[in-house]
N, C-alpha and C positions, 0 to 999 in steps of 0.2 A: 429534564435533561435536554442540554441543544446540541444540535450536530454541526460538528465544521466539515466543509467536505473538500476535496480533491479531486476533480472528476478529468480522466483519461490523462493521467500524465503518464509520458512517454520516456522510454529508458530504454536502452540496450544494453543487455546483457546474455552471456551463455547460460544455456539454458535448454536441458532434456536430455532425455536418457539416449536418442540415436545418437551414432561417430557423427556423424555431419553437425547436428545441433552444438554440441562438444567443442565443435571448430568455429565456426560461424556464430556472430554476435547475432540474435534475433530482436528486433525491437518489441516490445510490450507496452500493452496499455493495462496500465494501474488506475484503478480509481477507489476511493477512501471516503466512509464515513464515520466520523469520529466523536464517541459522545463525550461530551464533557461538560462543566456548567460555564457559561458565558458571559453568567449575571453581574459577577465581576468586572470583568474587563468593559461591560455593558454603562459600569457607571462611576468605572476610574479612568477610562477610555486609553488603557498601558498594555502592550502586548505583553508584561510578565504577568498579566493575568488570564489569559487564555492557554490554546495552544498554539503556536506559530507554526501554521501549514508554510512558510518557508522554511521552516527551521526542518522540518518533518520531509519534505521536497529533498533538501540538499544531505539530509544523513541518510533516504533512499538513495538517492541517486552514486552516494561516495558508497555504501555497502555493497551495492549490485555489481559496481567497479570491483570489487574484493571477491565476494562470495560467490561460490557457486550450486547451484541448485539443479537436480534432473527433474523434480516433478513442479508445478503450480503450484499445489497443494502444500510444499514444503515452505516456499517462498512466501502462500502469503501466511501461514504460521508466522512466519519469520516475520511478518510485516505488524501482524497484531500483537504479537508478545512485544513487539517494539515499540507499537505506541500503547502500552499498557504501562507498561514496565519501565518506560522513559521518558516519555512523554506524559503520563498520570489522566490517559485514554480510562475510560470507566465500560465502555463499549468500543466497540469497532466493526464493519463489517469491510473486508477486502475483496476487490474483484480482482483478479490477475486475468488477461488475457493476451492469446498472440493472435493478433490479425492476420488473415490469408494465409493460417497455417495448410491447409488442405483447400485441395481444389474444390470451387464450389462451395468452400465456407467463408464466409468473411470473416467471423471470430470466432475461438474455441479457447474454453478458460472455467474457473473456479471461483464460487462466491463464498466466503466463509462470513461468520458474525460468531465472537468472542465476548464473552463478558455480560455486564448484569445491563438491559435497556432502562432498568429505571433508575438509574444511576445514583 
């Protein structure tokens, strides 16, 4: 299995369970690893043989705009049943986090991994 990845893409969205969070768009850094075979597109050299981390980019980024989420945990669920189930992801792991959410941390967030690694 090969990994395509995404690493620290940035999106603003509401997002947590406090009234302030509720109100206020917090930026997140998302970063994605996505198993899938690449052997295809490796030697027909056609992006409909992979998966298109822009295509995967721009249907987070139009969701986070709509949806709303109080926990991390919830979001990146949200984020691997999405590239499983639409994308034709065989694995995933997501990292959701918010930078400078607390004084003294520079990141606090969640890594999840879904699905079979041997693809």
């Amino acid at each position: 299995m090969d990994i395509i990845f995404i690493d620290q893409f940035r999106v603003t969205t509401l997002i947590g369970i406090y009234p302030r969070e509720q109100r206020v768009p917090q930026t997140l850094e998302i970063s994605l690893e996505i198993g899938a075979s690449t052997a295809r597109a490796g030697d027909s050299d056609d992006i409909r043989d992979t998966i298109d981390y822009a295509a995967v980019v721009e249907r987070l980024r139009g969701d986070l705009e709509q949806r709303r989420f109080q926990l991390l945990e919830s979001l990146a669920e949200y984020i691997a049943k999405t590239l499983q189930d639409d994308f034709g992801a065989v694995w995933a792991r997501v990292s959701v986090a918010k930078p400078g959410v607390m004084h003294g941390v520079r990141r606090a967030g969640v890594v999840i991994e879904r699905g079979r690694r041997d693809g």
